[in-house]
C-alpha positions in Angstrom: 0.0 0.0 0.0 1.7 3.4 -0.7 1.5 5.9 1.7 1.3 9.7 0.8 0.0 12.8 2.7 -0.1 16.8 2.5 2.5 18.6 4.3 0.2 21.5 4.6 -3.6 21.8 5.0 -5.4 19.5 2.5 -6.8 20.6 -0.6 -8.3 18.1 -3.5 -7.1 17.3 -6.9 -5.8 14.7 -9.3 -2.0 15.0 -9.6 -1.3 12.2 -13.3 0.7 10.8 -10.5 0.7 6.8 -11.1 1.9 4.2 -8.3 2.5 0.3 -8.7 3.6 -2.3 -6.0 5.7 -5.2 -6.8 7.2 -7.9 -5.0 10.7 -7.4 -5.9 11.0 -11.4 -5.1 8.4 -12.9 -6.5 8.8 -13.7 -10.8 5.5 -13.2 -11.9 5.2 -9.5 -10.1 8.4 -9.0 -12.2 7.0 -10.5 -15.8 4.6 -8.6 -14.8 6.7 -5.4 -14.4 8.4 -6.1 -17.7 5.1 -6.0 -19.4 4.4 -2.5 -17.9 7.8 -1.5 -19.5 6.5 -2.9 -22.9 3.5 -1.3 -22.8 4.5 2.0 -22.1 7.7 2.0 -24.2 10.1 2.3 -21.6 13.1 1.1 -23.4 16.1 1.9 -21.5 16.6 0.8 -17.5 19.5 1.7 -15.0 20.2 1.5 -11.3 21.3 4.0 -8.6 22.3 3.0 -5.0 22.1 6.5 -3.0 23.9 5.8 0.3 26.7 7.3 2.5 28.7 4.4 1.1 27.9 4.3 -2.8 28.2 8.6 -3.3 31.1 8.7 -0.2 32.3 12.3 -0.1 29.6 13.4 -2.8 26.9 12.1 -0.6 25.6 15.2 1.0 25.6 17.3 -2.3 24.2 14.7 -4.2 21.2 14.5 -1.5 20.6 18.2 -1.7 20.7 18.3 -5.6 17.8 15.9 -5.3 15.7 18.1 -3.0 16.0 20.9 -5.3 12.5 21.7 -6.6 12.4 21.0 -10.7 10.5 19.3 -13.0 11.4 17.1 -16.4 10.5 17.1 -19.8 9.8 13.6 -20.0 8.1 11.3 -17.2 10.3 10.5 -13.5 9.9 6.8 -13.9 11.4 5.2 -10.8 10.7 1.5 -9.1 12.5 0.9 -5.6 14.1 -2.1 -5.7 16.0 -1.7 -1.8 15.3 0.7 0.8 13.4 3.9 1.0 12.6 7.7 0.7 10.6 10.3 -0.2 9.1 11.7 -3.5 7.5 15.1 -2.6 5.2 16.6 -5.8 2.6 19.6 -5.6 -0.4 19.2 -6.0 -3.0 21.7 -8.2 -3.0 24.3 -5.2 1.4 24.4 -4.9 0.8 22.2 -1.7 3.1 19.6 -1.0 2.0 15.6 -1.1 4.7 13.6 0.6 5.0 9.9 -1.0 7.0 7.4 0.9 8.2 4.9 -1.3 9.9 1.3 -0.4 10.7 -1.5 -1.5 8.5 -2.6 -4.5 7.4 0.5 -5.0 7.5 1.9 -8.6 6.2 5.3 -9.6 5.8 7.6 -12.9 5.6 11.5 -12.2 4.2 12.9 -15.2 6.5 15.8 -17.2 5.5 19.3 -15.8 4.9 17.8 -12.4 7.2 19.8 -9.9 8.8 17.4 -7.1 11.9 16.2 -5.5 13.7 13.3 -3.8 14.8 13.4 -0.7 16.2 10.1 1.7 14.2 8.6 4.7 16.2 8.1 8.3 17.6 4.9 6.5 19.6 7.0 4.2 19.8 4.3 1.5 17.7 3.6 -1.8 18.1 1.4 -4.4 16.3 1.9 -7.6 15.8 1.2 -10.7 14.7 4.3 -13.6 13.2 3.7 -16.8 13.1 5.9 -20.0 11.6 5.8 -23.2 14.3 5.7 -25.4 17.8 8.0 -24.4 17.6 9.4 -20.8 17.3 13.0 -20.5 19.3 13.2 -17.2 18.1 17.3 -17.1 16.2 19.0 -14.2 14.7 21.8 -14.7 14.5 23.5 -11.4 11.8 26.2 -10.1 10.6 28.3 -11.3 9.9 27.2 -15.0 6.1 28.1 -15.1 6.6 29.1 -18.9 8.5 25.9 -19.9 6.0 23.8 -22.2 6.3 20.3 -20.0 4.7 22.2 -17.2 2.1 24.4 -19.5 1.2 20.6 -20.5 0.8 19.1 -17.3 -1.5 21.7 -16.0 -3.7 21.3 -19.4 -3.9 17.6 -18.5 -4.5 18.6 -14.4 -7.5 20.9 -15.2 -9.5 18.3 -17.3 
């Protein structure tokens, strides 16, 4: 079960946020997830480790580069294969909706959608990210209200 909450007073509204759980040991949870990546064209798959060990003296600017506040031009596509953390997005009133995310946990942020990573007490993740076709590794921080991902993402929001 994924568990999210507002960090602020609650407002409503649909985010295009998407959220899958997976047994990261059982086989047919991942045929399953390798039909998910057929169907939606995701094409190319890495993995990041982000711990204290695996970034050593980069570690703390590495963290804070994930908390900045940006958004992508294409889909966040991420599935938690080890440990845990945080995806924080906005929702339609700039609130923020923290998403705690563990292991088997897999979820695609639309592009447009503002957010950011940040590490639980655990301070390790493993995960895997997908991308349709070549990764576009770019973040486009805040404020980028004018970019056309985000003018996108709000037309699709406001349906």
């Amino acid at each position: 079960m994924v568990r999210a909450w507002y960090m602020a007073d609650v407002t409503e509204g649909k985010l295009g946020v998407i959220y899958f759980k997976f047994d990261t040991d059982c086989s047919k949870d991942q045929e399953k997830l390798e039909v998910l990546r057929k169907e939606r064209g995701y094409s190319y798959e890495d993995h990041v480790t982000i711990s204290k060990e695996s970034f050593k003296e980069k570690f703390d600017s590495m963290t804070q580069m994930f908390f900045i506040e940006h958004l992508h031009e294409d889909d966040e596509i991420r599935y938690i294969r080890d440990g845990s953390g945080y995806f924080d997005v906005r929702d339609r009133g700039d609130k923020w909706v923290r998403i705690h995310m563990t292991k088997g946990d897999m979820i695609i942020l639309p592009a447009g959608l503002y957010h950011r990573f940040t590490l639980d007490s655990q301070e390790y993740a493993k995960a895997s990210r997908y991308f349709i076709g070549v990764p576009v590794w770019t973040p486009i921080n805040r404020p980028a209200d004018d970019h056309p991902a985000r003018i996108a993402y709000l037309k699709t929001i406001s349906a």
